[in-house]
C-alpha positions as CSV (number, residue, x, y, z in Angstrom):
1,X,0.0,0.0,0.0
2,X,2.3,2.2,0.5
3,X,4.7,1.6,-2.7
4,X,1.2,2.8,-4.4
5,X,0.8,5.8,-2.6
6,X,5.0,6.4,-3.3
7,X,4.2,5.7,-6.8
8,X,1.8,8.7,-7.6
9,X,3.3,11.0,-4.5
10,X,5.9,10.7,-7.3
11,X,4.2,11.5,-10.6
12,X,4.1,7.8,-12.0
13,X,0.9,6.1,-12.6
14,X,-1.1,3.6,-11.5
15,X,-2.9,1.1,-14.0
16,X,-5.5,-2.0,-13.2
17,X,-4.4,-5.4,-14.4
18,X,-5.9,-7.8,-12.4
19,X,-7.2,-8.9,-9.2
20,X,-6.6,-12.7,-9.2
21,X,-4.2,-13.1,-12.4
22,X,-6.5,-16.3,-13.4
23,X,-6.9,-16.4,-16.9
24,X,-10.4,-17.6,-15.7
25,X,-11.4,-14.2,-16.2
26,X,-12.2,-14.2,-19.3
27,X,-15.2,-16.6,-18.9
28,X,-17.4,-14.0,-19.7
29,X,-17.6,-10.2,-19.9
30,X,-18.8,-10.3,-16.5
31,X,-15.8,-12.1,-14.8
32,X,-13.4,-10.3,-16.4
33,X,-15.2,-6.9,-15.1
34,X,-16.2,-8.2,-11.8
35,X,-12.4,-8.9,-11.5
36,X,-11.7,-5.5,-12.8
37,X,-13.6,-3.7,-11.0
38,X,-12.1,-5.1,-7.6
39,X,-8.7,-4.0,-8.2
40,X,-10.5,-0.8,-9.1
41,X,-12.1,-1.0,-6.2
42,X,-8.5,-1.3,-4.3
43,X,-6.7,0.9,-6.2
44,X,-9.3,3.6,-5.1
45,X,-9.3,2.4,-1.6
46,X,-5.4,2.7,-1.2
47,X,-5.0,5.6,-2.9
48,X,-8.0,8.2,-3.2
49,X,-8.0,7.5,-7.3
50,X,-9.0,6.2,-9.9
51,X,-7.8,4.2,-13.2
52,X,-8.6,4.3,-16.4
53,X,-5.4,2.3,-17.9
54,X,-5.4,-1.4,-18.4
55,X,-3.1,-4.1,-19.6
56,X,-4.8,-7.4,-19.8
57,X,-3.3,-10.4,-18.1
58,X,-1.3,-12.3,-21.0
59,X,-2.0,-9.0,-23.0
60,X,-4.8,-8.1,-25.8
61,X,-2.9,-10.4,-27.8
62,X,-3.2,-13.9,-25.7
63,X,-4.6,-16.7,-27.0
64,X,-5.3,-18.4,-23.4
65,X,-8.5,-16.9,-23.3
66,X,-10.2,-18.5,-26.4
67,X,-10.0,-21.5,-24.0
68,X,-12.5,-20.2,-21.7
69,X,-14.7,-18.1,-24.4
70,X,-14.1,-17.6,-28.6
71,X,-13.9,-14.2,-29.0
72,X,-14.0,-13.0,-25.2
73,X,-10.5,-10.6,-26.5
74,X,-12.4,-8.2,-29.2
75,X,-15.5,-7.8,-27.2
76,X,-13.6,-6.8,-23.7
77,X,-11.2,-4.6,-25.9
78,X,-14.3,-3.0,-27.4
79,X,-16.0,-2.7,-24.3
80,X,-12.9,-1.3,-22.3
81,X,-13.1,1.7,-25.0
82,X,-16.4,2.2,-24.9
83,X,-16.4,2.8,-20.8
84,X,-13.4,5.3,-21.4
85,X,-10.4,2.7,-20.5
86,X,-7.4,2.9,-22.2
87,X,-5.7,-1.0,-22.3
88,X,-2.7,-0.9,-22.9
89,X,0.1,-3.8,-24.7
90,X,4.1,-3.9,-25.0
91,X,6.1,-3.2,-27.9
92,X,8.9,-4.2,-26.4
93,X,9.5,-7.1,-23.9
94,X,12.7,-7.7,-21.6
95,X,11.9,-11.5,-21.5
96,X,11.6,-11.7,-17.7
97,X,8.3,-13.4,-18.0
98,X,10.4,-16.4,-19.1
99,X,9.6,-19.0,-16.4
100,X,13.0,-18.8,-14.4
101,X,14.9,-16.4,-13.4
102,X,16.6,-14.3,-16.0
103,X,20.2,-12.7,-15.8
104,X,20.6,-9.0,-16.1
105,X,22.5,-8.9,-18.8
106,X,19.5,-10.5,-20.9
107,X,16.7,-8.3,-19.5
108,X,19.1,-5.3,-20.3
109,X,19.9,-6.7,-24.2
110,X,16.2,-7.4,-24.7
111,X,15.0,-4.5,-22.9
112,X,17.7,-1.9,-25.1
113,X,17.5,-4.0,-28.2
114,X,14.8,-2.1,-30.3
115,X,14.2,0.0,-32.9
116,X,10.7,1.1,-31.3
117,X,10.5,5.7,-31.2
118,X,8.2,4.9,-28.2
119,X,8.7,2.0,-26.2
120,X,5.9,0.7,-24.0
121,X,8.3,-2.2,-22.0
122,X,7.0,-5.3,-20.2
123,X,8.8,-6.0,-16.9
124,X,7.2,-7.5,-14.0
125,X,7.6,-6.6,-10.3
126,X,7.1,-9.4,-8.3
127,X,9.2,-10.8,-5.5
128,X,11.0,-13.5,-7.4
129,X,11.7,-11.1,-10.5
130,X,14.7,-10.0,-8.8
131,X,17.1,-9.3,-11.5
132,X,14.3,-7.6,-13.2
133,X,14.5,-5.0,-10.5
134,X,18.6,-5.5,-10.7
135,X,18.3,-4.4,-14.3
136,X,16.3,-1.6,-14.3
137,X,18.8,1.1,-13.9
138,X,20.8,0.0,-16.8
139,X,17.7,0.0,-19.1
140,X,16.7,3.8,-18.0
141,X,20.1,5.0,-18.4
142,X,20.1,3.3,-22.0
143,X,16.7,4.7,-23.1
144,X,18.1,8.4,-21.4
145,X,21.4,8.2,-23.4
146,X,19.6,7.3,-26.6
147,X,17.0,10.3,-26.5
148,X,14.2,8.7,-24.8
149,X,12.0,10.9,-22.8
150,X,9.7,8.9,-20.0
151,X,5.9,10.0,-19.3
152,X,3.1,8.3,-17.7
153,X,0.9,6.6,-20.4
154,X,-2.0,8.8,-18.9
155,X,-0.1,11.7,-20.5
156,X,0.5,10.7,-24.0
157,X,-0.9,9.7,-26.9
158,X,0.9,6.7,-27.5
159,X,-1.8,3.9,-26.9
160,X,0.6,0.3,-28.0
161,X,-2.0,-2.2,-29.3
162,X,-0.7,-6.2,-30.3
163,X,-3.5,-7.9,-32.7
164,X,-6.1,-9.5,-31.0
165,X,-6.3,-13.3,-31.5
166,X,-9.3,-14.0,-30.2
């Protein structure tokens, strides 16, 4: 609770992705927004705010879902944008979703090894992602030396989409 309130106290931004991270949420319309709408709901309650960016667990792009519901991925896409959510995807990814634990050096090289003008990154901050965390200074010092500037994705216009598969 209180790494959210640190997080906006200093001008990042918070975005929903999911309460229970079970890809069981996209049985239906309504699991996947009952689901969103109680990390909403805890968001709001830890910090005073609200979201309107998402990231879908396993991303717009997953094909998981069509397991639990053919073409679940379009409509909640559709329906996100018509309630005034922004989802959000990665262009670029610095592999650390990659079942074990992944060395620096290859978060850094996958993480600094585009050709993206705007980068929207996936990295995950979890408590066995440690060399994500170990890594991260390198990748913002690469992105600073190469002309990057950083911004919330509340405050630009850059909205990264992958296709939708189901």
């Amino acid at each position: 609770k209180d790494l959210m309130k640190r997080i906006l106290k200093e001008g990042s931004a918070i975005g929903a992705h999911s309460y229970t991270h079970e890809y069981s949420i996209y049985k239906s319309e309504q699991t996947y927004f009952d689901d969103l709408n109680k990390i909403e709901d805890y968001i709001k309650s830890v910090t005073g705010k609200t979201t309107k960016l998402v990231r879908f667990p396993g991303g717009s792009s997953n094909t998981i879902s069509r397991h639990y519901a053919t073409g679940i991925m379009k409509t909640l896409a559709a329906d996100l944008e018509k309630k005034g959510y922004k989802y959000y995807d990665w262009n670029v990814s610095s592999g650390d979703a990659a079942g074990k634990l992944q060395p620096v050096e290859t978060l850094v090289r996958n993480a600094t090894g585009t050709k993206q003008e705007k980068a929207v990154i996936l990295m995950h901050d979890t408590q066995v992602k440690t060399t994500t965390v170990e890594a991260l200074p390198q990748i913002i010092k690469w992105y600073k030396d190469n002309g990057y500037k950083f911004s919330t994705l509340e405050n630009t216009a850059v909205q990264s989409h992958q296709p939708i598969n189901n």
